[in-house]
C-alpha positions as a Python dict, from the first residue, in 0.01 Angstrom:
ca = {
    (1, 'X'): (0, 0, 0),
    (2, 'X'): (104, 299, -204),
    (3, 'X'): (470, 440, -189),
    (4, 'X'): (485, 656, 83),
    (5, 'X'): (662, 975, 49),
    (6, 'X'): (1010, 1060, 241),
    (7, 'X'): (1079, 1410, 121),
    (8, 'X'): (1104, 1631, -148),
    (9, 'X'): (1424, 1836, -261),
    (10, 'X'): (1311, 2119, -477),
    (11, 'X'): (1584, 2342, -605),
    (12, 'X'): (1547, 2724, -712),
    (13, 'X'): (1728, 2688, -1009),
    (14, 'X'): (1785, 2391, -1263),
    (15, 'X'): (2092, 2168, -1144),
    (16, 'X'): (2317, 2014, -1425),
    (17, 'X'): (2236, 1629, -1439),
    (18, 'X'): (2522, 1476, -1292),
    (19, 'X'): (2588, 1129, -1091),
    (20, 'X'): (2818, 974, -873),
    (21, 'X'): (2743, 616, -766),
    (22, 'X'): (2998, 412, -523),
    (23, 'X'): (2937, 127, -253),
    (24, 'X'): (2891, 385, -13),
    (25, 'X'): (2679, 660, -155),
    (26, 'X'): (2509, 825, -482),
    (27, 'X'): (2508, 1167, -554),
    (28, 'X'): (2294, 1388, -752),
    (29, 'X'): (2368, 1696, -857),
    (30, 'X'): (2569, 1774, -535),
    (31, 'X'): (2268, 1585, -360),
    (32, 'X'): (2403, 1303, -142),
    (33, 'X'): (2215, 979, -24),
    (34, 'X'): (2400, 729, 211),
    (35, 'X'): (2289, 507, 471),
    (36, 'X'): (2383, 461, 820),
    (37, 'X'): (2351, 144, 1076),
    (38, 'X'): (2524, 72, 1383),
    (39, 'X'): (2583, -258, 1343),
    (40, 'X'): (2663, -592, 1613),
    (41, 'X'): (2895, -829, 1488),
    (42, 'X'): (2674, -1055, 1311),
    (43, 'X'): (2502, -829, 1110),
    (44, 'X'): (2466, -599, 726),
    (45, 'X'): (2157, -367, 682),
    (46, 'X'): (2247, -132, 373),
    (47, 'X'): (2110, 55, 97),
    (48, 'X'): (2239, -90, -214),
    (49, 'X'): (2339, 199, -400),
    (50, 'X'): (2568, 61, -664),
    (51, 'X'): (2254, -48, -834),
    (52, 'X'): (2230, 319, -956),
    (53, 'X'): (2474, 265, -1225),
    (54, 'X'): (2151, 114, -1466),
    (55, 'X'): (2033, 490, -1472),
    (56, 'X'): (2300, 676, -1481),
    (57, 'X'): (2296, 752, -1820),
    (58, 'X'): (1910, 820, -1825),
    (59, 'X'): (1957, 1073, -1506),
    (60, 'X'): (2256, 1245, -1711),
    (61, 'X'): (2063, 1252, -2068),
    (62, 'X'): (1789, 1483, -1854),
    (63, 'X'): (2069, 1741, -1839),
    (64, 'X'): (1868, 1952, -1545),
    (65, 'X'): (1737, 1859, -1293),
    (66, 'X'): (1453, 2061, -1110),
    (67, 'X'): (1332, 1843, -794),
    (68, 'X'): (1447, 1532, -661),
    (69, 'X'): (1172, 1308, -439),
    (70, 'X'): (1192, 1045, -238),
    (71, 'X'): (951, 760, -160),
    (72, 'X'): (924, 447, 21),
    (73, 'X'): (924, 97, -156),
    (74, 'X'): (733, -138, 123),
    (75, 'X'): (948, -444, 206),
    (76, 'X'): (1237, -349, -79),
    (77, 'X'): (1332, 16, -3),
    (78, 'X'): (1304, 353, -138),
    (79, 'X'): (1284, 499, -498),
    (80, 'X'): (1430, 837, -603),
    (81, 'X'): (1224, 1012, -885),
    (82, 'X'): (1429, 1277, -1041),
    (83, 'X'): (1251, 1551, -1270),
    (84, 'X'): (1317, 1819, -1557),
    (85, 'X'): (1000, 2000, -1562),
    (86, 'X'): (745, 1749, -1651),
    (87, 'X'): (1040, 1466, -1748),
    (88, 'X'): (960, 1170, -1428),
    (89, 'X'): (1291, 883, -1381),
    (90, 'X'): (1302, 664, -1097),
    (91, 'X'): (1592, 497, -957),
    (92, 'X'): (1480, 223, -701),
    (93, 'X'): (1726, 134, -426),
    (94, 'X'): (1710, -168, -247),
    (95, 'X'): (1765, -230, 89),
    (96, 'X'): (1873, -487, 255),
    (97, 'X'): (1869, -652, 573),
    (98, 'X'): (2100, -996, 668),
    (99, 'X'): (2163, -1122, 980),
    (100, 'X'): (2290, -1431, 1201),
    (101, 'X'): (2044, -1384, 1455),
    (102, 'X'): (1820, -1100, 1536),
    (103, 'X'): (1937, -764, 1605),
    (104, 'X'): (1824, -420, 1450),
    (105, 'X'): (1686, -403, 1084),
    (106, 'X'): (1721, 7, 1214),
    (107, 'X'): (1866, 201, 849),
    (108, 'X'): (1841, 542, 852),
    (109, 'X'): (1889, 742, 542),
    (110, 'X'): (2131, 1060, 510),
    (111, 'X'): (2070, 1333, 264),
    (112, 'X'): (2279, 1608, 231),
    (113, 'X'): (2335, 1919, -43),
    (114, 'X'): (2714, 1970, -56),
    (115, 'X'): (2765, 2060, 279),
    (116, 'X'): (2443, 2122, 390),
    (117, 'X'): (2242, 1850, 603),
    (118, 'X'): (1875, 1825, 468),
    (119, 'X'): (1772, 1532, 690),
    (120, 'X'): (1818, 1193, 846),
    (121, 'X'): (1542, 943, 764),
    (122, 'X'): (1445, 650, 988),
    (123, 'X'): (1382, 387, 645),
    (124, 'X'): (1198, 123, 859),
    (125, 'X'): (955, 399, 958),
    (126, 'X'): (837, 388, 618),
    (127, 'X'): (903, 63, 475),
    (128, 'X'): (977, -335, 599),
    (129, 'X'): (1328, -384, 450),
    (130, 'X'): (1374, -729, 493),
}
């Protein structure tokens, strides 16, 4: 199964390269992914986006970024592919699902520019992530 596409960020003019990468979130160039759950007790479904930090120096030696686009990862997660022109880096994020019993492997996926809301993405929709 090919990666299926989430969305695509295109921005009118070149954005300077920058990241910020915590537990919580990643950023790129003012673009901000983070994940959302409502979780029981006994549960953790997350995007792992600390794992980010392997690329940040790639994503920051592009200096601009044009577009960002986001795509599906069947039974792992989703990958971000971040472009200068012609220039192609992806940065795979993992998600992951762990339970003590069954409840909701529901992980949605927020994306916002600055302030901005540019969508809410249901990631089980797209991919298994457990």
């Amino acid at each position: 199964m090919k990666n299926q596409l989430i969305t695509t960020i295109k921005f009118n003019e070149p954005r300077k390269a920058e990241v910020i990468i915590n537990e919580e979130n990643l950023i790129i160039s003012n673009v901000k992914f983070d994940d959302k759950h409502n979780q029981d007790c006994c549960e953790k479904v997350y995007a792992d986006f600390k794992q980010a930090k392997y690329y940040k120096k790639q994503i920051e030696e592009m200096k601009e970024i044009t577009k960002l686009e986001v795509k599906s990862v069947k039974d792992t997660g989703f990958i971000i592919f971040i472009y200068n022109g012609t220039e192609r880096l992806g940065v795979l994020i993992n998600c992951y699902n762990e339970q003590n019993g069954y409840y909701s492997d529901e992980l949605k996926l927020n994306i916002t520019d600055g302030e901005q809301k540019l969508g809410e993405f249901e990631i089980e929709k797209y991919s298994n992530i457990y």
